[in-house]
PDB file of N, H, CA, C and O in Angstrom:
ATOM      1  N   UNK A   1      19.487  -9.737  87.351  1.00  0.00           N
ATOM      2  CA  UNK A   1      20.752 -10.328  86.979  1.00  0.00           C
ATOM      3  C   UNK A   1      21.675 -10.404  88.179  1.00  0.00           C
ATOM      4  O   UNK A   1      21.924  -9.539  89.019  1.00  0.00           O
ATOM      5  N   UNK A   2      22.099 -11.575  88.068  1.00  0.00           N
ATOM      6  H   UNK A   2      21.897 -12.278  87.386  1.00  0.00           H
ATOM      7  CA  UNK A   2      23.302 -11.729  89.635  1.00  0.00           C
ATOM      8  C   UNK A   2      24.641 -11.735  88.735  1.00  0.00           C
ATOM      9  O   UNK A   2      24.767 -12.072  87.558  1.00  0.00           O
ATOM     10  N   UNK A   3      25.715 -11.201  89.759  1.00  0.00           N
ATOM     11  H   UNK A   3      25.612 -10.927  90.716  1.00  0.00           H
ATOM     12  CA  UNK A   3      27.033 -11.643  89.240  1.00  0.00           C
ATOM     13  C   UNK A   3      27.842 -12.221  90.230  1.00  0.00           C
ATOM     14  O   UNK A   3      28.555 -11.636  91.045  1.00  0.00           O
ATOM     15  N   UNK A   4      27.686 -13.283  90.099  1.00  0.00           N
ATOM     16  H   UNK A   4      27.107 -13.758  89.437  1.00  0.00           H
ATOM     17  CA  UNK A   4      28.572 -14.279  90.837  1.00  0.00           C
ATOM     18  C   UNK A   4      29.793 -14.606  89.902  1.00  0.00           C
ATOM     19  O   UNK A   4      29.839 -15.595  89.170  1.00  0.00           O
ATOM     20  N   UNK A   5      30.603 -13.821  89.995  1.00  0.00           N
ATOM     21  H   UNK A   5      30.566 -13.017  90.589  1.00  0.00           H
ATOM     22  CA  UNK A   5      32.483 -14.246  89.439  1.00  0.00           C
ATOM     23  C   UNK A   5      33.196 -14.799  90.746  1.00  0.00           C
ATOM     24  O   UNK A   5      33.308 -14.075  91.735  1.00  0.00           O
ATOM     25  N   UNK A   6      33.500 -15.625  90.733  1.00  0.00           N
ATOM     26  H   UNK A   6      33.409 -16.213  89.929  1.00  0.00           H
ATOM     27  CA  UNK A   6      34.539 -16.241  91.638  1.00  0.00           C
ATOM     28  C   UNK A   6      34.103 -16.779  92.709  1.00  0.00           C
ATOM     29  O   UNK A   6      34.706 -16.833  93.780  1.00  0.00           O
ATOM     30  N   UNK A   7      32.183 -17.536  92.274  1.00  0.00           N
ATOM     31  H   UNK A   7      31.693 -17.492  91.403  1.00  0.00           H
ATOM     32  CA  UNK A   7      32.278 -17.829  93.534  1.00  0.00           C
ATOM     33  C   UNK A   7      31.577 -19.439  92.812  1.00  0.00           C
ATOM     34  O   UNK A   7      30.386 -19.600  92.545  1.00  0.00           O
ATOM     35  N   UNK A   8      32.400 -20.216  92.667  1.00  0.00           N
ATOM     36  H   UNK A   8      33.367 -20.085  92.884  1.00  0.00           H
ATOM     37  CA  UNK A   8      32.921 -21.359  91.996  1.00  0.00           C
ATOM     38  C   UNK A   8      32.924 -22.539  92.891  1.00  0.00           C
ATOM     39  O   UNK A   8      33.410 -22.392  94.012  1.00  0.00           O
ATOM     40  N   UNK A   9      32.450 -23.677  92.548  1.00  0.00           N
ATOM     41  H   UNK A   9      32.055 -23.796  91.637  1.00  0.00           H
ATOM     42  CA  UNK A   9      33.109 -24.705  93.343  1.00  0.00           C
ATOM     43  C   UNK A   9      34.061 -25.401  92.730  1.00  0.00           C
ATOM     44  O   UNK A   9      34.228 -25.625  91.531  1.00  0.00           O
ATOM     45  N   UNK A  10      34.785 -25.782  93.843  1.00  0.00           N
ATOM     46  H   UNK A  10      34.650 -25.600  94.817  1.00  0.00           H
ATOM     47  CA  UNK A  10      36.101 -26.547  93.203  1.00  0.00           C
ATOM     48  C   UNK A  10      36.058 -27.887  93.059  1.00  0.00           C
ATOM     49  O   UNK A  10      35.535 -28.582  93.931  1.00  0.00           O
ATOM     50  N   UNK A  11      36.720 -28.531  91.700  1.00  0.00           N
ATOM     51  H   UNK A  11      37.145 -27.967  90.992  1.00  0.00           H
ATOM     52  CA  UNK A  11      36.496 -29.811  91.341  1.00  0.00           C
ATOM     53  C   UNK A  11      36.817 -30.466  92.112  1.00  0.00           C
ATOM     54  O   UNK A  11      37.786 -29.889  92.605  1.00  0.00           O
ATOM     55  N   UNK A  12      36.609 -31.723  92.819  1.00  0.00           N
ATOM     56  H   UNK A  12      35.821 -32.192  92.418  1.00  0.00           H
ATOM     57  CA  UNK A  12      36.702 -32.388  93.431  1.00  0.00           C
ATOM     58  C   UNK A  12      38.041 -33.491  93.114  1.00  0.00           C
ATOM     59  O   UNK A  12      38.108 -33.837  91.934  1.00  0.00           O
ATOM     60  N   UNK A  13      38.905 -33.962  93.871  1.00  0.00           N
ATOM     61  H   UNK A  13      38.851 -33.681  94.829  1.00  0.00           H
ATOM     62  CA  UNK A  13      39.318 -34.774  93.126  1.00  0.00           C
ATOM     63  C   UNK A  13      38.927 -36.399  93.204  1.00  0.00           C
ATOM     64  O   UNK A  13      38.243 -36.609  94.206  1.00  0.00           O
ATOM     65  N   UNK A  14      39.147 -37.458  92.510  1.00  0.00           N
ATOM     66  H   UNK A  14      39.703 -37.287  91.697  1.00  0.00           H
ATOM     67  CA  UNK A  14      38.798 -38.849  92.659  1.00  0.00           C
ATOM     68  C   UNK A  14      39.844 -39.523  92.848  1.00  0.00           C
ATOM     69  O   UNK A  14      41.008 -39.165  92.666  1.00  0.00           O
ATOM     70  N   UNK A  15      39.341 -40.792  93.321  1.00  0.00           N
ATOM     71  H   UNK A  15      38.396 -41.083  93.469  1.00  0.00           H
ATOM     72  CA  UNK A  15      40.856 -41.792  93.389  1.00  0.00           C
ATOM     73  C   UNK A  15      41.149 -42.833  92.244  1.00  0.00           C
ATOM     74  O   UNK A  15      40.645 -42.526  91.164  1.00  0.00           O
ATOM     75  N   UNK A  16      41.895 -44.048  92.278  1.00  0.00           N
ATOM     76  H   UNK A  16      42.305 -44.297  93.155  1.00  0.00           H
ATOM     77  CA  UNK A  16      42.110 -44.734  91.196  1.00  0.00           C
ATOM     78  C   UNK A  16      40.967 -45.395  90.970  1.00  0.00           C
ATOM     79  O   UNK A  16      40.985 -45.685  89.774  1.00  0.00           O
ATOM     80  N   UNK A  17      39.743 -45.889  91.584  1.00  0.00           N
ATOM     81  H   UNK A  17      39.729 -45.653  92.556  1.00  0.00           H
ATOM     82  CA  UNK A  17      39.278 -46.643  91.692  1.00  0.00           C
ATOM     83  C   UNK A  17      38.122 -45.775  90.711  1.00  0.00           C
ATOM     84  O   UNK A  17      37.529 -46.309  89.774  1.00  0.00           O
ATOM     85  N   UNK A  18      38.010 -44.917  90.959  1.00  0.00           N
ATOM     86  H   UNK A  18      38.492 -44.483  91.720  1.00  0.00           H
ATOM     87  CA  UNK A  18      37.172 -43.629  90.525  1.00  0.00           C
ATOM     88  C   UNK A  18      37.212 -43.347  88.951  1.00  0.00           C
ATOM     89  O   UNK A  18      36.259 -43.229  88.181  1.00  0.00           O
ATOM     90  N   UNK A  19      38.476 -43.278  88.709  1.00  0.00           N
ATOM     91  H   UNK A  19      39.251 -43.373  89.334  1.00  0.00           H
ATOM     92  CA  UNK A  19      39.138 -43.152  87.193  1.00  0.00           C
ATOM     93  C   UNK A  19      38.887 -44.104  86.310  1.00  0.00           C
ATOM     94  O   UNK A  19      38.386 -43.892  85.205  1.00  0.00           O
ATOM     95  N   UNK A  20      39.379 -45.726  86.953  1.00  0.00           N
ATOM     96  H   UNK A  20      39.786 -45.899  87.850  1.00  0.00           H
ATOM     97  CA  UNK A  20      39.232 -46.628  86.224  1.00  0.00           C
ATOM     98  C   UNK A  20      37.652 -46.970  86.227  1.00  0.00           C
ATOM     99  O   UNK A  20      37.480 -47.590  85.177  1.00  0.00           O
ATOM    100  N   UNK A  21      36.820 -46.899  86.681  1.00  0.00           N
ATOM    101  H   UNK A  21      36.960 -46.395  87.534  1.00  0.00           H
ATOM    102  CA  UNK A  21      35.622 -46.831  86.201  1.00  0.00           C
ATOM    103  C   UNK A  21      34.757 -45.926  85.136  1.00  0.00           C
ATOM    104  O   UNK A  21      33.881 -46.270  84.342  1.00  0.00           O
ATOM    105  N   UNK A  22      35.514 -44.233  85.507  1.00  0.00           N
ATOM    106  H   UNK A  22      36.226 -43.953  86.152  1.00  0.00           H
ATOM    107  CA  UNK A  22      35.138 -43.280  84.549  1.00  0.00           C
ATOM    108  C   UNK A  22      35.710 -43.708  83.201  1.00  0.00           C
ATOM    109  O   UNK A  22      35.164 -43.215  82.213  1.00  0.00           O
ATOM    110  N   UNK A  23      36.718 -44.544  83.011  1.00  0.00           N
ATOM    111  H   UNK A  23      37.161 -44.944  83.813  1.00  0.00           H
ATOM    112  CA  UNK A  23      37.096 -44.743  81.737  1.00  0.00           C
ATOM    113  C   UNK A  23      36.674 -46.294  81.246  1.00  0.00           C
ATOM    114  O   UNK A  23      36.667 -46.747  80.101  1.00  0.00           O
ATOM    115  N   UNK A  24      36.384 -46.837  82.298  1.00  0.00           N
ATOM    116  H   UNK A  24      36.389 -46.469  83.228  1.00  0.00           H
ATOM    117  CA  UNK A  24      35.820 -48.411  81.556  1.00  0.00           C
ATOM    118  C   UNK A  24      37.579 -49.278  81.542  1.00  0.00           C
ATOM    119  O   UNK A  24      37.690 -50.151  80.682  1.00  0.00           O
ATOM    120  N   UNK A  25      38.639 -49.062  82.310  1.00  0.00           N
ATOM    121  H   UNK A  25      38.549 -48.353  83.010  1.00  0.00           H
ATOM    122  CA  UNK A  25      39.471 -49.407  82.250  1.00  0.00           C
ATOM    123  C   UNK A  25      39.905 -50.371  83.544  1.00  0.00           C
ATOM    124  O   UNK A  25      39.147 -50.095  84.475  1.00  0.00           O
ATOM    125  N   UNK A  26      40.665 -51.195  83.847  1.00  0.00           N
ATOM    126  H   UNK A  26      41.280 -51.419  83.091  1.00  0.00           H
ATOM    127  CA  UNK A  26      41.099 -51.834  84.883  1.00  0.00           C
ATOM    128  C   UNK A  26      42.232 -51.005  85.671  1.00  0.00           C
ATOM    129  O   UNK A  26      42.991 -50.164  85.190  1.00  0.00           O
ATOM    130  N   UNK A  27      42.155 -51.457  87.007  1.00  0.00           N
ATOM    131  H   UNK A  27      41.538 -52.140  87.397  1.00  0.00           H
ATOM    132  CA  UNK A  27      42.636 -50.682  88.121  1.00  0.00           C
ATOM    133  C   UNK A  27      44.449 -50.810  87.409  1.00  0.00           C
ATOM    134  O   UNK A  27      45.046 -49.734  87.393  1.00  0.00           O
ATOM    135  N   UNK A  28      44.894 -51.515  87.104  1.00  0.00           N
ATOM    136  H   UNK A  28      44.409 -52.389  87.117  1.00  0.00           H
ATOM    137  CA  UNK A  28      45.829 -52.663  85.985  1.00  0.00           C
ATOM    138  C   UNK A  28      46.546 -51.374  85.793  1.00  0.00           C
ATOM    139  O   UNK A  28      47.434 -50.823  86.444  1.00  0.00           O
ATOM    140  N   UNK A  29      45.749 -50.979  84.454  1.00  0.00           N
ATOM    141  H   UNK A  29      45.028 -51.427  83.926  1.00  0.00           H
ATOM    142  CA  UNK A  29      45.705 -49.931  83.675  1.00  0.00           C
ATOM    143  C   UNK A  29      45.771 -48.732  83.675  1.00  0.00           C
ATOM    144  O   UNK A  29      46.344 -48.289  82.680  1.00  0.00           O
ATOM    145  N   UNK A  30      45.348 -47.842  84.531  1.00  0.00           N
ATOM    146  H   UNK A  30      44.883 -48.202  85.339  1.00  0.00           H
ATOM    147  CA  UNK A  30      45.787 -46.925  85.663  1.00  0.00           C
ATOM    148  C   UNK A  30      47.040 -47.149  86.047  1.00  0.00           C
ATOM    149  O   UNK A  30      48.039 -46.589  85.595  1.00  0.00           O
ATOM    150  N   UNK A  31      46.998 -47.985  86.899  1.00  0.00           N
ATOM    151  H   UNK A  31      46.187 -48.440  87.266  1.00  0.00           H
ATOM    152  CA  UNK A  31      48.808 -48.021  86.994  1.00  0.00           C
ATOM    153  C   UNK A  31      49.696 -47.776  86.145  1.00  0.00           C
ATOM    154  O   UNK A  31      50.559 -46.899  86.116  1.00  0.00           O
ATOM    155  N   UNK A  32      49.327 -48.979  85.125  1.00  0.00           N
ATOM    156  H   UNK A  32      48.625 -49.691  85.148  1.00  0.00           H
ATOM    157  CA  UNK A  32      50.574 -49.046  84.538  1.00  0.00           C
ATOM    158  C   UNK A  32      51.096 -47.304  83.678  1.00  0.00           C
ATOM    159  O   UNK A  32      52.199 -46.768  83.567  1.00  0.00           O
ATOM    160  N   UNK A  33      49.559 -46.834  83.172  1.00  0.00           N
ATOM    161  H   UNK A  33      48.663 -47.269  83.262  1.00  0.00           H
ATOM    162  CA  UNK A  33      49.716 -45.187  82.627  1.00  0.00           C
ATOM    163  C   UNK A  33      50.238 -44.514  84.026  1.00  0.00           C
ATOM    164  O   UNK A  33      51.032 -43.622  83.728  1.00  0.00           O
ATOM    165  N   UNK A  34      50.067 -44.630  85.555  1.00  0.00           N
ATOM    166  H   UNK A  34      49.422 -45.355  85.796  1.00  0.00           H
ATOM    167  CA  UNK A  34      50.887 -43.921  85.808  1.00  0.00           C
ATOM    168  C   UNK A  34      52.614 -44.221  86.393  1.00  0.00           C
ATOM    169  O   UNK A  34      53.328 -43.441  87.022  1.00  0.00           O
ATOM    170  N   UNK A  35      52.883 -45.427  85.988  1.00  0.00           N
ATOM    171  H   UNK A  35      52.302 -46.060  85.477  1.00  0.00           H
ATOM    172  CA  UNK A  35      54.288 -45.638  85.846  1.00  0.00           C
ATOM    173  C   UNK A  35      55.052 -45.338  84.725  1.00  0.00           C
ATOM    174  O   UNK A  35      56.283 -45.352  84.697  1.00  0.00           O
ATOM    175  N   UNK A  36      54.294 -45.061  83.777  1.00  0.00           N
ATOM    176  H   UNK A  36      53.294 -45.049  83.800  1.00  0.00           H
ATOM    177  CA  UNK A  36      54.634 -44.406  82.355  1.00  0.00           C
ATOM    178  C   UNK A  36      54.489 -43.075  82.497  1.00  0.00           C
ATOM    179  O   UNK A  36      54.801 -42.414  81.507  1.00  0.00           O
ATOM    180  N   UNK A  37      54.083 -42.463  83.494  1.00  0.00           N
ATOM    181  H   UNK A  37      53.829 -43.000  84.298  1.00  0.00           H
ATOM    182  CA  UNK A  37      54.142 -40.854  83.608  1.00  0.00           C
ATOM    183  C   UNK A  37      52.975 -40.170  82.224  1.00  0.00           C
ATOM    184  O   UNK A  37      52.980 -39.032  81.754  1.00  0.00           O
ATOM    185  N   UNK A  38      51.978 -41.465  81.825  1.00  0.00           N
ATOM    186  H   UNK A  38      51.974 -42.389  82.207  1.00  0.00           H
ATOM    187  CA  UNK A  38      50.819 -40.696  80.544  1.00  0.00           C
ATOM    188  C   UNK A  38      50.008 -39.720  81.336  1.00  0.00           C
ATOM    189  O   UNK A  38      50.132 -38.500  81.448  1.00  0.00           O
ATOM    190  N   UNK A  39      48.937 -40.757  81.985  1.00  0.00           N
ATOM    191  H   UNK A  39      48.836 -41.748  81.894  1.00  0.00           H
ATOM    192  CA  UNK A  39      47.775 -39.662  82.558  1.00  0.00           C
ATOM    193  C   UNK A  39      48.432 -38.908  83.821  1.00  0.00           C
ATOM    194  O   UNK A  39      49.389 -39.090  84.573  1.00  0.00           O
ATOM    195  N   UNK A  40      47.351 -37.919  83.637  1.00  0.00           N
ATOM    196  H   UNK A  40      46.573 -37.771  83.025  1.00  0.00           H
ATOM    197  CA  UNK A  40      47.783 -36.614  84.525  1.00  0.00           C
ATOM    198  C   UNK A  40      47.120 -37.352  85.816  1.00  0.00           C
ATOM    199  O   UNK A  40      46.011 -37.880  85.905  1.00  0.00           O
ATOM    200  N   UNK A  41      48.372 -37.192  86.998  1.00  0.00           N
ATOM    201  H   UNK A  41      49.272 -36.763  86.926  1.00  0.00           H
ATOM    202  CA  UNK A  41      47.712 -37.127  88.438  1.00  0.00           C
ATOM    203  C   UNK A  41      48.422 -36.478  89.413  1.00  0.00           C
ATOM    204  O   UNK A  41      49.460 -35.853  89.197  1.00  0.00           O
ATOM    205  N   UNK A  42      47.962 -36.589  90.341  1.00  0.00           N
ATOM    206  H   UNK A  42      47.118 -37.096  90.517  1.00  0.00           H
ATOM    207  CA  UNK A  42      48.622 -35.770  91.867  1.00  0.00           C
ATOM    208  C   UNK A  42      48.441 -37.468  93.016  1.00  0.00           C
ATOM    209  O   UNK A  42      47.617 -38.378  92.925  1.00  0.00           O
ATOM    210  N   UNK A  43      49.318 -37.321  93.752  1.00  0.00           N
ATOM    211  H   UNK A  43      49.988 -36.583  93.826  1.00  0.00           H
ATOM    212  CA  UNK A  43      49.691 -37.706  95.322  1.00  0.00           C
ATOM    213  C   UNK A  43      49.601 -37.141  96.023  1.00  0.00           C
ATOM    214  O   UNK A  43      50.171 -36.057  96.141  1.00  0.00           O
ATOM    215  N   UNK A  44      48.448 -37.903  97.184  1.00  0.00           N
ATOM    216  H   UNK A  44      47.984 -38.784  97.088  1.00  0.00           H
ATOM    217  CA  UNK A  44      48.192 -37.823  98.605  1.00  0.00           C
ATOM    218  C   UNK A  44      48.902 -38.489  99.106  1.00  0.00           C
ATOM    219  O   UNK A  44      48.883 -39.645  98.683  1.00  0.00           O
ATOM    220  N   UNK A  45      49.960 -38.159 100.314  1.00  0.00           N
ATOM    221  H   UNK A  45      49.976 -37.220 100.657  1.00  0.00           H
ATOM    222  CA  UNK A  45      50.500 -39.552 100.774  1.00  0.00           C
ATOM    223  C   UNK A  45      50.770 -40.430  99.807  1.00  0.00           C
ATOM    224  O   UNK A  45      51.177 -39.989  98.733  1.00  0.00           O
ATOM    225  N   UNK A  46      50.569 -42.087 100.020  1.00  0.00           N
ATOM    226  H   UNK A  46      50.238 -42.446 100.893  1.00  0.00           H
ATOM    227  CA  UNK A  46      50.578 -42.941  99.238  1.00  0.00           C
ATOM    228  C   UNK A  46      49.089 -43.424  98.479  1.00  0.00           C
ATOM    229  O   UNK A  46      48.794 -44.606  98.301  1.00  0.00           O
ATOM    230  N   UNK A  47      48.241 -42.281  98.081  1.00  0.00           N
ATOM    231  H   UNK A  47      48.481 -41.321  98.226  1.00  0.00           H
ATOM    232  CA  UNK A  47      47.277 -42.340  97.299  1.00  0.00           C
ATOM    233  C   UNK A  47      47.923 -41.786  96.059  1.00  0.00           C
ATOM    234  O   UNK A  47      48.875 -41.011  96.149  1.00  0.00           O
ATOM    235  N   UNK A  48      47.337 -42.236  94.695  1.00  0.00           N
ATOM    236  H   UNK A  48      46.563 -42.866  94.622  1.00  0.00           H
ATOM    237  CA  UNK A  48      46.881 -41.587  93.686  1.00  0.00           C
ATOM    238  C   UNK A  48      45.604 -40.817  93.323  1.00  0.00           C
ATOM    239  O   UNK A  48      44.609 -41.524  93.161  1.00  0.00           O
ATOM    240  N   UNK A  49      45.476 -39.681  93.189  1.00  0.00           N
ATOM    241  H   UNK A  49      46.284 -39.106  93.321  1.00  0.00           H
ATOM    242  CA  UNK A  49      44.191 -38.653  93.155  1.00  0.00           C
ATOM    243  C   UNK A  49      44.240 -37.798  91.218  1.00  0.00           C
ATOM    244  O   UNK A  49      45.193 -37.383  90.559  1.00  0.00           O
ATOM    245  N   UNK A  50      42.871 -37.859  90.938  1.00  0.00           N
ATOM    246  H   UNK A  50      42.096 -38.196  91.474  1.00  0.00           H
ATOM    247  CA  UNK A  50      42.867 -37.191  89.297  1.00  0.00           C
ATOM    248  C   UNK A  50      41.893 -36.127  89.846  1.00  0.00           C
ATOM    249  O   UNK A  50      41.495 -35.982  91.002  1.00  0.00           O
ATOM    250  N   UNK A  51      41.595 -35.390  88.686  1.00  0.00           N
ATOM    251  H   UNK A  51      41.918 -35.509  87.747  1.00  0.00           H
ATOM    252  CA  UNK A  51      40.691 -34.459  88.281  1.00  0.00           C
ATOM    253  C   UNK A  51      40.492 -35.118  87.096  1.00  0.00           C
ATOM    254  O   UNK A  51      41.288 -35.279  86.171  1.00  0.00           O
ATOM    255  N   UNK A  52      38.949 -35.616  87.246  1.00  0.00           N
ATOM    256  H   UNK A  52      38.302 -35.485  87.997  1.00  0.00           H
ATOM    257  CA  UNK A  52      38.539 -36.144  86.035  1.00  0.00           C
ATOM    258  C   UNK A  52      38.386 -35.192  84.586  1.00  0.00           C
ATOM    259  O   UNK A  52      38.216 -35.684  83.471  1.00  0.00           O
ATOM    260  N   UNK A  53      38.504 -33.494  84.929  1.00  0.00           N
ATOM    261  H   UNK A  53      38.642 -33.094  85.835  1.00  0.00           H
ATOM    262  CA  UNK A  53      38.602 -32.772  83.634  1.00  0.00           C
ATOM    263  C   UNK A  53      40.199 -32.705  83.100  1.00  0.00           C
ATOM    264  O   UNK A  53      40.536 -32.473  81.939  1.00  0.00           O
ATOM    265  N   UNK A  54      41.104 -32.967  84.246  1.00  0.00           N
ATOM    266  H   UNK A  54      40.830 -33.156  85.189  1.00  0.00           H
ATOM    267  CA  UNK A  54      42.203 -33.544  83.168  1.00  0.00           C
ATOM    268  C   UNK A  54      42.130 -34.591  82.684  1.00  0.00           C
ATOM    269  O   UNK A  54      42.262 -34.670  81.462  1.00  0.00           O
ATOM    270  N   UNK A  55      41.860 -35.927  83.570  1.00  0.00           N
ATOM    271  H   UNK A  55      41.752 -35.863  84.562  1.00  0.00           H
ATOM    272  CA  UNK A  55      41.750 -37.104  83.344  1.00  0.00           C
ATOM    273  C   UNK A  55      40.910 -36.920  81.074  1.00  0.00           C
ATOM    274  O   UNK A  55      41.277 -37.337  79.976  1.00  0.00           O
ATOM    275  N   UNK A  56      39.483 -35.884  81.726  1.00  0.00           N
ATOM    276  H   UNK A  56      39.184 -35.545  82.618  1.00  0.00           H
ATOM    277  CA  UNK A  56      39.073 -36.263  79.690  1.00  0.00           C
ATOM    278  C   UNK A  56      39.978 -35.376  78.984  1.00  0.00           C
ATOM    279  O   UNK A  56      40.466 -36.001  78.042  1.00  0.00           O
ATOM    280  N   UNK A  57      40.395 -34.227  79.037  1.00  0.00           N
ATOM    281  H   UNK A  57      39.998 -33.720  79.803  1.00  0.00           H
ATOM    282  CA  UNK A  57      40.903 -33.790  78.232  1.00  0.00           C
ATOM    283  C   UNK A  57      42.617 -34.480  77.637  1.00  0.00           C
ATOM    284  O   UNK A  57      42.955 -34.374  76.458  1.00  0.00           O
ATOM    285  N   UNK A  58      43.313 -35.006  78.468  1.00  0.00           N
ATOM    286  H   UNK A  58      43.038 -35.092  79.426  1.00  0.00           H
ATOM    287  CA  UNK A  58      44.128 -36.527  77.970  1.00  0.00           C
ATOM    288  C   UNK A  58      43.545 -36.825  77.278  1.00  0.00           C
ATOM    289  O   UNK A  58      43.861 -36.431  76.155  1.00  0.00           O
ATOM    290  N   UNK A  59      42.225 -37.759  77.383  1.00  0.00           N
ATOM    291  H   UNK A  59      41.968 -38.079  78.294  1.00  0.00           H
ATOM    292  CA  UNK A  59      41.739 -38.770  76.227  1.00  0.00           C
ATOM    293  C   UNK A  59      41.599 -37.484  75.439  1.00  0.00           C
ATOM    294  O   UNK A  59      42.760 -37.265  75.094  1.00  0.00           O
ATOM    295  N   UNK A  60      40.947 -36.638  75.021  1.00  0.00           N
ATOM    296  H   UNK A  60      40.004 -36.816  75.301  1.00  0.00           H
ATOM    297  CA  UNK A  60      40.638 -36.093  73.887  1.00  0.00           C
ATOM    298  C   UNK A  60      41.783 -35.449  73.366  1.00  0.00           C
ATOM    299  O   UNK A  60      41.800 -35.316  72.142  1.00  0.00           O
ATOM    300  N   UNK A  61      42.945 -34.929  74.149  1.00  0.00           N
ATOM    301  H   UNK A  61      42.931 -35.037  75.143  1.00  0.00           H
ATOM    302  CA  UNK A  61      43.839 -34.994  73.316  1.00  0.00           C
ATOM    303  C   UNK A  61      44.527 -36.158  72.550  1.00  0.00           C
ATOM    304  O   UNK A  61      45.446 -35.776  71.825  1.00  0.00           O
ATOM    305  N   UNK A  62      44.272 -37.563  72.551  1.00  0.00           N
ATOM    306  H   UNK A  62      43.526 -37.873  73.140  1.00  0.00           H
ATOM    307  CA  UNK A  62      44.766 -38.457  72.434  1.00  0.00           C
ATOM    308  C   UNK A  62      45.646 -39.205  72.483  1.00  0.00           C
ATOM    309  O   UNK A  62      46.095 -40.127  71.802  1.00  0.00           O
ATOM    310  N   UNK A  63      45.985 -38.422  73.905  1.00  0.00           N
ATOM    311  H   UNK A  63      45.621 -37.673  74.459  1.00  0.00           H
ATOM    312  CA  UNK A  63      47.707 -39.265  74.572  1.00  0.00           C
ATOM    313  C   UNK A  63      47.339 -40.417  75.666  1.00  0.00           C
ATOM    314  O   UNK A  63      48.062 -40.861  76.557  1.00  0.00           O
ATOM    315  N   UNK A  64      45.415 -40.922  75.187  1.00  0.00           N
ATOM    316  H   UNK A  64      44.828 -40.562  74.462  1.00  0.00           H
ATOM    317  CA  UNK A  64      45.470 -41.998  76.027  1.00  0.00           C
ATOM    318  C   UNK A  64      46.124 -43.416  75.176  1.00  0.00           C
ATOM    319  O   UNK A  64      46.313 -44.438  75.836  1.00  0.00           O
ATOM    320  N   UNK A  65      46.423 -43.397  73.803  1.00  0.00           N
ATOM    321  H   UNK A  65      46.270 -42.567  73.267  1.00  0.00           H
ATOM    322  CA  UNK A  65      46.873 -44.244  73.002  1.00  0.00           C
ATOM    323  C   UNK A  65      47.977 -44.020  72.910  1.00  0.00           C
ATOM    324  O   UNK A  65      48.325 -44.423  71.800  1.00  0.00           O
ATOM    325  N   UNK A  66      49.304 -43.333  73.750  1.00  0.00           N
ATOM    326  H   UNK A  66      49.022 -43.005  74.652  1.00  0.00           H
ATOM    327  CA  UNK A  66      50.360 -43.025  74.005  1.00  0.00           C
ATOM    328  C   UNK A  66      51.340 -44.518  74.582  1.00  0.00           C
ATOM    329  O   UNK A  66      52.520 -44.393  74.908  1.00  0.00           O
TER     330      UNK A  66
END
């Protein structure tokens, strides 16, 4: 038996281009949810960056129909 606690990799994050494909959505669309402040993201510079496990847990909470 091994115990590896804390030795984890860290999620990666993606860009818009990344998102709107994981969701089947247009680049459009992305935007416009993040000028509405819906989906969860972070800024690089003048990038937009997700974590696609926030990115699903949004949809499954169902504040992508927000």
């Amino acid at each position: 038996m091994s115990n590896e606690v804390g030795n984890t990799v860290p999620e990666k994050w993606v860009n818009l281009e990344d998102v709107a494909t994981h969701l089947s959505v247009s680049h459009d669309t992305i935007r416009a949810w993040i000028r509405k402040g819906t989906i969860p993201f972070s800024r690089a510079g003048k990038q937009y960056k997700f974590k696609l496990s926030e990115v699903d847990e949004w949809v499954r909470e169902g504040k992508i129909s927000e």
